[in-house]
C-alpha positions in Angstrom: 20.2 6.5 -5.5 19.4 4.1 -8.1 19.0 0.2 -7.9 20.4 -2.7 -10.0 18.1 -3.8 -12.3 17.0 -8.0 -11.3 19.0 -10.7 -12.8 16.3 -13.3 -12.4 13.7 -11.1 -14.2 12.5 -13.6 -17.1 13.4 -16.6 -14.6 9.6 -17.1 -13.6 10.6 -20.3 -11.4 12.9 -17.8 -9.0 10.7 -15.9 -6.7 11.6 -11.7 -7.2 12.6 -11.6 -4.0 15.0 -9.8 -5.1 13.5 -7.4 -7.6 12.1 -4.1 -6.8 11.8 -2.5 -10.3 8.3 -2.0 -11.7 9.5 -0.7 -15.2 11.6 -1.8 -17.3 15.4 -1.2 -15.5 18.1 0.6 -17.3 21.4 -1.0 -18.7 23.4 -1.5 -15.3 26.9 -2.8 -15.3 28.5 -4.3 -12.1 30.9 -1.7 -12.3 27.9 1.4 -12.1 26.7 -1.0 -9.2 29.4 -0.6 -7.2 30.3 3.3 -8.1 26.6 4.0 -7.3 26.9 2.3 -3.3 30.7 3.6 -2.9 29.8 7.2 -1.3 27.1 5.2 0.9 27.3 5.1 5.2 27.7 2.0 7.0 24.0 0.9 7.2 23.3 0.7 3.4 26.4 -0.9 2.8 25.0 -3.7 5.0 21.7 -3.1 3.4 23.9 -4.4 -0.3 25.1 -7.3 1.6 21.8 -8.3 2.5 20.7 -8.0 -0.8 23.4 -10.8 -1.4 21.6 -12.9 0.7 19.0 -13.0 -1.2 20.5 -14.1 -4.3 22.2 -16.8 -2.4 18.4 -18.0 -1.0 16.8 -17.3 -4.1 19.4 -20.2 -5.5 19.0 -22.4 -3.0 15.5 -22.4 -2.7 15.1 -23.7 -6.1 13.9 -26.7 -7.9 15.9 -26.6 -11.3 19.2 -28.6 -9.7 21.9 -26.4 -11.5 20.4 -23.3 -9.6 20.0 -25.2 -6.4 23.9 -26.7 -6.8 25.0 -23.1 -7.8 23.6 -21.7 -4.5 25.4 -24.1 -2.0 28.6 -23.2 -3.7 28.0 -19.7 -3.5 27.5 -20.3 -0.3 30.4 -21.6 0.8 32.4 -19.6 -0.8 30.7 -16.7 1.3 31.0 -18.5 4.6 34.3 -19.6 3.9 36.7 -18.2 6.8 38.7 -15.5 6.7 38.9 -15.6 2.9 34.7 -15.4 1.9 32.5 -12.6 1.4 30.6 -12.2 4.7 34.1 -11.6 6.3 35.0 -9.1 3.3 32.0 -6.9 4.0 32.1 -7.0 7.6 35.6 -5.8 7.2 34.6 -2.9 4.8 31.4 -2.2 7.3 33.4 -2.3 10.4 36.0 -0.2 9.1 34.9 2.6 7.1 37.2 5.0 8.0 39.7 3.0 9.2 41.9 3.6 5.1 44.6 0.7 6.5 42.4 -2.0 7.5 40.2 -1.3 4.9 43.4 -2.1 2.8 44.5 -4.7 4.3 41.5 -6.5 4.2 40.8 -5.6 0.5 44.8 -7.0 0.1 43.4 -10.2 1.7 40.6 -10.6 -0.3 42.2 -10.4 -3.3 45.3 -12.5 -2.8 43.5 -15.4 -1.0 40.3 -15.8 -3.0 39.8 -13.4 -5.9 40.4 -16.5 -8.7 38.8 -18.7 -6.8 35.5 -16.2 -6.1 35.7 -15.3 -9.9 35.9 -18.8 -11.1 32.6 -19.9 -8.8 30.2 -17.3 -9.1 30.9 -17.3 -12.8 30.2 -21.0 -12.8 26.8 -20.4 -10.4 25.6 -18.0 -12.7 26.4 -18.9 -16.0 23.1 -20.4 -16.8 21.9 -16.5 -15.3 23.7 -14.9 -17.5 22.4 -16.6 -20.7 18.6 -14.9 -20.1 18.6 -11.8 -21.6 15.9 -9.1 -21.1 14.6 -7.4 -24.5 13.7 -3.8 -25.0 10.4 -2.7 -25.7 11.4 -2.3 -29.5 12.9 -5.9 -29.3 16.2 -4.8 -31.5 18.6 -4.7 -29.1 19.3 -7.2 -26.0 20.3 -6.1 -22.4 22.1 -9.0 -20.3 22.2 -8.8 -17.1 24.4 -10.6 -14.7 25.0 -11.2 -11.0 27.9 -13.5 -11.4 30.1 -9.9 -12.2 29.0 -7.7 -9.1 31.4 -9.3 -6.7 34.6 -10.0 -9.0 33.9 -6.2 -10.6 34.5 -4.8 -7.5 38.0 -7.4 -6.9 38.9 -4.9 -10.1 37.9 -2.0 -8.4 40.3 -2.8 -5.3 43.5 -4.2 -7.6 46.2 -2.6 -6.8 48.1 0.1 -9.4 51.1 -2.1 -10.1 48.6 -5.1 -11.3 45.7 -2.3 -12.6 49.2 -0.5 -15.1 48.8 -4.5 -16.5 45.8 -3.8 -17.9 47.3 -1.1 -19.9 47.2 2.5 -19.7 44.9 2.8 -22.5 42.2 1.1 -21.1 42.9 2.9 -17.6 41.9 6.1 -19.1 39.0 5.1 -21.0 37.7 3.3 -17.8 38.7 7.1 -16.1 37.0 9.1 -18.9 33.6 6.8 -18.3 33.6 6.7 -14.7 34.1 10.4 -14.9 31.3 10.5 -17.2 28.7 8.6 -15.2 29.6 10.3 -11.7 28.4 13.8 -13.8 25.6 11.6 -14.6 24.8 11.1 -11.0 25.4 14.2 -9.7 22.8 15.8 -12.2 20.0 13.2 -11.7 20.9 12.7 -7.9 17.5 14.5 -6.9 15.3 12.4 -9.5 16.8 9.2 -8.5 16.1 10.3 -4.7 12.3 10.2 -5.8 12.6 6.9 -7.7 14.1 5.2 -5.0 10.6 5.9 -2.9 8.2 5.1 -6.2 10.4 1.8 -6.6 9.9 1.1 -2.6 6.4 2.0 -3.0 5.8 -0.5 -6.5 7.7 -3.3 -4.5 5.6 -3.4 -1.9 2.9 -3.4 -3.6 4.1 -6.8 -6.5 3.3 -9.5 -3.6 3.1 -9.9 0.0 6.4 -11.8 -0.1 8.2 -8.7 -1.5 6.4 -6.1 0.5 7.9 -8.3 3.8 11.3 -8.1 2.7 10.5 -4.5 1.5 9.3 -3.6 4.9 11.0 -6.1 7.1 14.1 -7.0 5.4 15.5 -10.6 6.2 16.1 -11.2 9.6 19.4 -13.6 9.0 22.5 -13.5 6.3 22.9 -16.8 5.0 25.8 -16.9 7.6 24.0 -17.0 10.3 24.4 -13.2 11.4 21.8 -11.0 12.5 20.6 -8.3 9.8 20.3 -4.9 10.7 16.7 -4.5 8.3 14.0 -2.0 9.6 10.5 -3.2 10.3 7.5 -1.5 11.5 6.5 -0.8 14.2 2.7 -0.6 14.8 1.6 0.1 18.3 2.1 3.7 18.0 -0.3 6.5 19.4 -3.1 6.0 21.9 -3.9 2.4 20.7 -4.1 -0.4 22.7 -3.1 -4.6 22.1 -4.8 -5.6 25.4 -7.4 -8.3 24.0 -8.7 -9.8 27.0 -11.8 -11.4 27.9 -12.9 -8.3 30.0 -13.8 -6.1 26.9 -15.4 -8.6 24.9 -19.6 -7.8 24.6 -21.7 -10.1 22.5 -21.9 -10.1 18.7 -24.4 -12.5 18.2 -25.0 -13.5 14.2 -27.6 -16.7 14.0 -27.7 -17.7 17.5 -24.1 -17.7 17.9 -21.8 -15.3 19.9 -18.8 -14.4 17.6 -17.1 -11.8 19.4 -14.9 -14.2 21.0 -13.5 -15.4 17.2 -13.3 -11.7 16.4 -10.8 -10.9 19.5 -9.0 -13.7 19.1 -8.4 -13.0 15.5 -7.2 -9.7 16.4 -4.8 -11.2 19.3 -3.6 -13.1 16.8 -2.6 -10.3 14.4 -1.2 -8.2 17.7 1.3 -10.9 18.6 2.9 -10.7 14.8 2.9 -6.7 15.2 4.7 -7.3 19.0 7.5 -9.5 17.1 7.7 -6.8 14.3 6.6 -9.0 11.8 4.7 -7.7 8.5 1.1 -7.6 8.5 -0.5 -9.3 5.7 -2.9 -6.8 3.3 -5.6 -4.4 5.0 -7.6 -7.2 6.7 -4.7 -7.6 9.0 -3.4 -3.9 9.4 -7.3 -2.7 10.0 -7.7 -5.6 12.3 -5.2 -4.3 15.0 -7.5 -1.1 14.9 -10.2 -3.3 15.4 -12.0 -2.5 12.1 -12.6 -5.7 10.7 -13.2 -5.4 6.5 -15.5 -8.2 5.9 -15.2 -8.9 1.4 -17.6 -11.0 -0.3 -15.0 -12.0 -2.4 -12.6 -12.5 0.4 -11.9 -16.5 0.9 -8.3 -16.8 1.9 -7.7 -14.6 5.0 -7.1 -15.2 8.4 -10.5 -13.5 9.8 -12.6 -15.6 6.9 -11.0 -18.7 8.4 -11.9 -17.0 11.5 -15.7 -16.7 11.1 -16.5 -19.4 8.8 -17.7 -20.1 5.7 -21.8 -19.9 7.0 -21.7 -16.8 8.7 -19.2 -15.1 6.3 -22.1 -14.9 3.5 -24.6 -13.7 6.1 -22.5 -11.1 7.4 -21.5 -9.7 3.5 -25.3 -10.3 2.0 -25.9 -7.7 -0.1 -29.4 -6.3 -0.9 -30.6 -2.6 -2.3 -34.4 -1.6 -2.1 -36.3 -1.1 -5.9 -36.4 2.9 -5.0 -36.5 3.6 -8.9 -39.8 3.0 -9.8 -40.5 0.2 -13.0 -41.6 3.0 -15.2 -38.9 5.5 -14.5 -36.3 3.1 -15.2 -37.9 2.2 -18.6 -38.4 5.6 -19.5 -34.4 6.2 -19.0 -33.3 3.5 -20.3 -34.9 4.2 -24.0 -34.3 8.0 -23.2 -30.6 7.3 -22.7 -30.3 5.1 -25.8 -31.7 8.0 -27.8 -29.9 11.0 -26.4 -26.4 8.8 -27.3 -27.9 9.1 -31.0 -27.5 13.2 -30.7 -25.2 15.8 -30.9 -23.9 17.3 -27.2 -26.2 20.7 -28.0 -29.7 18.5 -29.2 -29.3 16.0 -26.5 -28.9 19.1 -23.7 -32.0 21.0 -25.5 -34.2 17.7 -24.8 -33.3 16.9 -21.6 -34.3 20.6 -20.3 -37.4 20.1 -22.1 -38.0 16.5 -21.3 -40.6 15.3 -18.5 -40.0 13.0 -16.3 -39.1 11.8 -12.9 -37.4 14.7 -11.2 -34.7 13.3 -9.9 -33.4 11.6 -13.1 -34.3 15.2 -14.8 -31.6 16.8 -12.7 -29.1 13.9 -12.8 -29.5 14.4 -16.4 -29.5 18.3 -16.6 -25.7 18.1 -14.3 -24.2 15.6 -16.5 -25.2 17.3 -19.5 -23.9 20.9 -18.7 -21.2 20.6 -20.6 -20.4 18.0 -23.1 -17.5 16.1 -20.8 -19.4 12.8 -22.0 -19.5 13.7 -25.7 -15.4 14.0 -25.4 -12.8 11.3 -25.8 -9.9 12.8 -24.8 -8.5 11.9 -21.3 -9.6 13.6 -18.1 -7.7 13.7 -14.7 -9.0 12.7 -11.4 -10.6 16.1 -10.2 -12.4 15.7 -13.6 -13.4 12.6 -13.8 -15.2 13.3 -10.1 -16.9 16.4 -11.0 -18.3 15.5 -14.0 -19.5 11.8 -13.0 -20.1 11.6 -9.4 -20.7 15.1 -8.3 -23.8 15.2 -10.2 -24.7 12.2 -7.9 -23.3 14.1 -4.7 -25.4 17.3 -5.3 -28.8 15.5 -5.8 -28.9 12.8 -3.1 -26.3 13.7 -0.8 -25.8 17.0 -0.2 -29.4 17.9 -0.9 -30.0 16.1 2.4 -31.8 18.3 5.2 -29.4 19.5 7.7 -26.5 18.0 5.8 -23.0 19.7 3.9 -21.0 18.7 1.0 -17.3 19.3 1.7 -14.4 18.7 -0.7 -11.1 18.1 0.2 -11.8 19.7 3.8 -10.2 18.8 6.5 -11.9 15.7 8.2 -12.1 16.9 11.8 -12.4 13.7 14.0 -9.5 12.5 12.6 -7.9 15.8 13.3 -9.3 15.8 16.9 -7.8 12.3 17.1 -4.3 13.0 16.2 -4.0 15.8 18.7 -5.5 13.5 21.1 -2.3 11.1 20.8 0.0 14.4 20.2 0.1 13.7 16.7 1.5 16.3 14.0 -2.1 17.1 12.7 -1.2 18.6 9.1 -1.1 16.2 6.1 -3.8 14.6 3.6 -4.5 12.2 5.7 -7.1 14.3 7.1 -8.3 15.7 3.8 -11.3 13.1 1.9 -11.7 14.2 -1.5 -15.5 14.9 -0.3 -17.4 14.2 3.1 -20.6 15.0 4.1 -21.0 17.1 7.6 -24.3 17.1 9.1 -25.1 19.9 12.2 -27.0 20.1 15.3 -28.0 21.9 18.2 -25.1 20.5 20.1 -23.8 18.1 17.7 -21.7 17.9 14.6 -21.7 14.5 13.0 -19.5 13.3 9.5 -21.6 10.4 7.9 -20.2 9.8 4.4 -16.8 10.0 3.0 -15.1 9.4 -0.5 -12.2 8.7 -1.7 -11.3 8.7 -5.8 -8.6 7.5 -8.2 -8.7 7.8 -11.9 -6.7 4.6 -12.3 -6.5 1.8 -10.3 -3.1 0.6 -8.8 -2.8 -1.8 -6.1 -0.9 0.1 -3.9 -2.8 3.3 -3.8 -6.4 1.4 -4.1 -5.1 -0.4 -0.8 -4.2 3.0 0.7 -7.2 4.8 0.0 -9.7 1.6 1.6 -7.8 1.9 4.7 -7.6 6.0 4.5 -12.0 5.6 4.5 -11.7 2.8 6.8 -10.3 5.3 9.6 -11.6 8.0 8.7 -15.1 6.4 9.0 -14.0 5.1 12.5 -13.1 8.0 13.7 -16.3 9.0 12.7 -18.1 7.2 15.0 -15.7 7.6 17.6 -16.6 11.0 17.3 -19.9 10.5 17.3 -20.0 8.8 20.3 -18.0 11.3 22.6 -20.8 13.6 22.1 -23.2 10.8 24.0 -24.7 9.8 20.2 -25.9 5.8 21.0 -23.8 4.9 18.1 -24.6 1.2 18.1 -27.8 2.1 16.3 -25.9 3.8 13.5 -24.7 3.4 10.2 -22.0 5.6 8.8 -20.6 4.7 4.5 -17.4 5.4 2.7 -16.8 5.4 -1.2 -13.4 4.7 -3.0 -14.0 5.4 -6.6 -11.5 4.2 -9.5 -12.1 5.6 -12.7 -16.5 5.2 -13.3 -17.0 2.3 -10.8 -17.6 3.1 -7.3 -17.1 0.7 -4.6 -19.8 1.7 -1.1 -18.9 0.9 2.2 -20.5 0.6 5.4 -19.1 0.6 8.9 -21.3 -0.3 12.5 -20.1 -0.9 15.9 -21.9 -3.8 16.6 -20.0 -4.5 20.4 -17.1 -3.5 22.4 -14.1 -2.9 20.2 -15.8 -4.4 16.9 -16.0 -2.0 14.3 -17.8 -4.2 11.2 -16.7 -2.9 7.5 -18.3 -4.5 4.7 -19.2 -3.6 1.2 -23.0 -2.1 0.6 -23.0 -1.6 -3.2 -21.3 -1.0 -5.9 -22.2 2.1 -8.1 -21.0 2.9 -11.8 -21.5 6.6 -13.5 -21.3 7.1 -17.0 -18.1 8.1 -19.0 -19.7 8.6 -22.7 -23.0 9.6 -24.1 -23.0 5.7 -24.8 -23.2 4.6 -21.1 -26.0 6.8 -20.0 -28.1 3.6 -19.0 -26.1 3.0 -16.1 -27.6 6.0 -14.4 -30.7 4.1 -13.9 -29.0 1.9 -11.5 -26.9 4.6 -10.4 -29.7 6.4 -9.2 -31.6 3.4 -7.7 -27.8 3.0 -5.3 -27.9 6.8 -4.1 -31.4 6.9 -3.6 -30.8 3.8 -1.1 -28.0 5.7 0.5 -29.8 8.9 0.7 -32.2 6.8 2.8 -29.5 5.4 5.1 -28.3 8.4 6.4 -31.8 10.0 6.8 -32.2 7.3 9.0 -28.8 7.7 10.4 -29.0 11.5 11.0 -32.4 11.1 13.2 -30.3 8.6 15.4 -28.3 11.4 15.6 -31.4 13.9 16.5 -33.0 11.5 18.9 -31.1 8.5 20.5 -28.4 10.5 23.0 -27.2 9.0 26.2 -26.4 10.1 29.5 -22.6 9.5 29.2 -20.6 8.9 26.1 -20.9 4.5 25.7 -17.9 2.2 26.2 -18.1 0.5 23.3 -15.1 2.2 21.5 -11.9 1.6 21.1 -8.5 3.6 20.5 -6.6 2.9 17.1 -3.0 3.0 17.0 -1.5 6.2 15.0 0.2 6.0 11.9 3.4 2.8 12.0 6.7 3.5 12.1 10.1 2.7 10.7 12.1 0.7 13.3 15.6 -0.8 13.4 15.4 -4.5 14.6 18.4 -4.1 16.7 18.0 -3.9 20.7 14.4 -4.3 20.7 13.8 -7.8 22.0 11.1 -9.6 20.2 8.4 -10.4 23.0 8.4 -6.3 24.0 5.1 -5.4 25.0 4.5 -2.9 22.4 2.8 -0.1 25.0 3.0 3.5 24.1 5.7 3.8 27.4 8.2 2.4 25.2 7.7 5.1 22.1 10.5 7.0 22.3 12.7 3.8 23.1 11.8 2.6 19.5 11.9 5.9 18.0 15.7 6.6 19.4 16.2 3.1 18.0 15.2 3.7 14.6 17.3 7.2 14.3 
């Protein structure tokens, strides 16, 4: 099903609310518009007219007076009683099959305010309909205009006697065309199925404003009347919102206790997922799983406010060891600068024959085994990991002792999980592109994940942080049901986009407070002209390889009696919900699942 293109596109004054293309739209008259939502049930009819609604706040909302006038008359004019628009679509909602009525109120609709709807929305959207959008080759103009939708389809619903006054001849060319584009439609009806979810997906992703009405929907028509949008619905699974005082354990951070600011933070974010509003970005949607993502460069969220400027730098300090030593990174340095001088076969001959540290000697030896770095032609993303971070993987991480590199293996806590909270277990969602799994007498523990993108997009980057985030989690929840003391642990998570990696770490530092924050940031070479960045490369993994040694003998040594009860239950994965019949104080407790779920069908 394919979408109008936006008519305020160029109109940078007019928030897109009501745009959800991400490419440049193809030519769509009112009269396609209409054809495309005429086959449609009930619900996305109602889904157009909210869509209405939008243009009509959009116009109201704004500071350039001619838009601002143009709204309040459009508004009327869809309030109006018994003649306006909200009553026209009700009508066509209400009756659907009902061929008479639908008539009838069609009949009504045009004899009582057809002119006078023309004649308005014309006037409210003429200054719309004088931005044009320009093709990418900038010869020919597209104009795109609102003010047509609603009267187009008063020509659609004319009846024959006053359609024959148009004349015959430009009946049948309207026939031929719409004839035309319904082949059109039938042959791309699959593709445009699939556009539909990329165009949700690249909505959602342009601003948090869009990715609420995207999610949400608006909860009132200008009218007045209740919208029947979806929102989601996060309290799904084996989670749990309760947030009292009785869980909370000490998280002290320079003399001060701040688990009290960190469960009322995630109260907070519980009572906007009870009244179905949108969580804001992954700070909030990690929050209600009590991971909480401390950023360096976060300044403007809810949990920064939360914590405070003073202990927010302590808690996202950064600082790596010198594990390099001086003279191996000098060496490498001029090394590097002269094997980007050679050929792929002269620079491989020297570094098999060159002496040197040893671990820099077989970084070099696996990115030189074949000339990937001597290319420039463009590499996908199973590529760009095995030729720029794998050679990192094999020497310092899965080199380890007692440890396992897996790739794209399914990530069994996660799966245990899931079944836990009778969750269909199959998906990527378990899968990390590679984890490493680390066995012992009696215990199997998953202390590393990654997660890598060629590109980066805003929408998938986000999805993959949170994807580590829980996996990680679940990691240590796992971890601590086989009686591992898991407060004296460390587990990391990578998200790579293109050459730069970004290195997580996750502790439980009390009950319920699962602490997330950035431990380095890693870059791997993509030419035989960044080679020098393996110095500091090396010096990262060398510090993380150090980590989870240290990590893994917690593992070994430091087992409890009893499993600790320290950890908490996330929710499963959110949900689709219709707004209607769910009251907006509900308690959100797994009891009322399939109430929601029955809702949402």
């Amino acid at each position: 099903m394919s979408k109008p293109a936006h008519p305020f596109k160029d109109v940078t004054h007019i928030p897109n609310v009501f745009y959800f293309l991400s490419t440049n739209p193809q030519r769509y008259e009112a009269i396609d518009y209409f054809r495309t939502f005429s086959d449609l049930h009930t619900s996305k009819k109602a889904t157009l007219h909210r869509y209405w609604g939008y243009v009509i706040d959009i116009l109201r909302a704004s500071s350039i007076p001619k838009f601002h006038n143009s709204g309040n008359r459009l508004s009327t004019i869809w309030k109006a009683p018994g003649k306006g628009l909200t009553d026209f679509w009700k009508q066509q909602e209400e009756t659907e099959t009902a061929q008479d009525d639908l008539h009838a109120t069609t009949m009504m609709v045009r004899k009582r305010s057809y002119r006078s709807v023309r004649h308005h929305i014309s006037q409210a959207f003429n200054a719309v309909d004088n931005h044009t959008v320009y093709e990418s080759s900038g010869s020919k103009r597209r104009h795109y205009s609102v003010g047509l939708l609603v009267h187009a389809k008063a020509f659609e619903e004319l009846e024959k006697p006053e359609q024959e006054e148009l004349g015959e001849k430009q009946l049948d060319k309207d026939k031929k065309e719409r004839e035309d584009e319904e082949g059109k439609e039938k042959a791309n009806k699959e593709q445009n199925d699939d556009d539909n979810e990329l165009e949700e997906s690249a909505f959602q992703s342009d601003s948090d404003e869009c990715a609420s009405q995207c999610s949400e929907g608006s909860e009132y028509l200008p009218g007045g009347k209740k919208s029947q949008a979806a929102s989601i619905y996060y309290f799904t699974g084996n989670g749990s919102s309760d947030c009292s005082k009785e869980l909370w354990t000490p998280w002290v951070i320079e003399g001060e206790d701040l688990a009290g600011k960190i469960w009322e933070y995630r109260m907070m974010i519980c009572q906007k997922a009870k009244k179905l509003e949108a969580l804001s970005g992954s700070v909030e949607k990690l929050a209600i799983n009590h991971i909480y993502l401390f950023d360096p460069k976060d300044t403007s969220s809810a949990l920064y406010d939360a914590i405070g400027a003073a202990h927010w730098a302590i808690i996202t300090s950064m600082s790596l060891n010198k594990l390099l030593p001086s003279d191996s990174i000098s060496s490498l340095v001029s090394y590097a600068i002269e094997l980007s001088q050679m050929s792929y076969a002269t620079a491989q001959d020297c570094v098999l024959d060159w002496e040197g540290d040893r671990d820099v000697k077989k970084i070099l030896n696996h990115l030189l085994a074949d000339d990937f770095l001597w290319k420039d032609a463009d590499f996908n993303e199973l590529e760009m990991v095995q030729h720029v971070f794998d050679p990192f993987l094999k020497t310092f991480i899965s080199s380890i002792q007692g440890g396992i590199g897996r790739w794209d293996k399914i990530f069994l806590p996660s799966q245990q999980r899931k079944k836990n909270a009778h969750i269909e277990t199959e998906g990527r969602g378990r899968r990390p592109d590679f984890f490493l799994q680390c066995e012992f007498p009696g215990l199997k523990s998953f202390l590393y994940v990654m997660e890598a993108k060629k590109t980066s997009q805003k929408a998938t980057l986000q999805n993959d942080l949170e994807k580590v985030a829980f996996l990680l989690k679940d990691a240590i929840d796992d971890m601590a049901r086989q009686r591992v003391d898991v407060v004296k642990l460390k587990v990391f998570g990578m998200v790579v986009v293109g050459v730069e990696g970004v290195l997580y770490s996750m502790q439980l530092v009390a009950r319920g407070i699962y602490i997330m924050k950035q431990y380095a940031v890693v870059y791997a070479p993509r030419s035989q002209f960044d080679l020098f960045v393996v110095a500091g490369a090396i010096n990262t993994f060398l510090n993380l390889r150090e980590e989870l040694i240290t990590t893994m003998e917690v593992c070994r040594k430091s087992r409890l009696e009893k499993p600790t009860d320290l950890t908490r239950p996330s929710f499963g994965t959110p949900i689709k919900v219709n707004r209607t019949g769910i009251k907006e104080d509900f308690s959100g407790s797994p009891c009322l699942r399939q109430v929601v779920l029955q809702t949402a069908k």
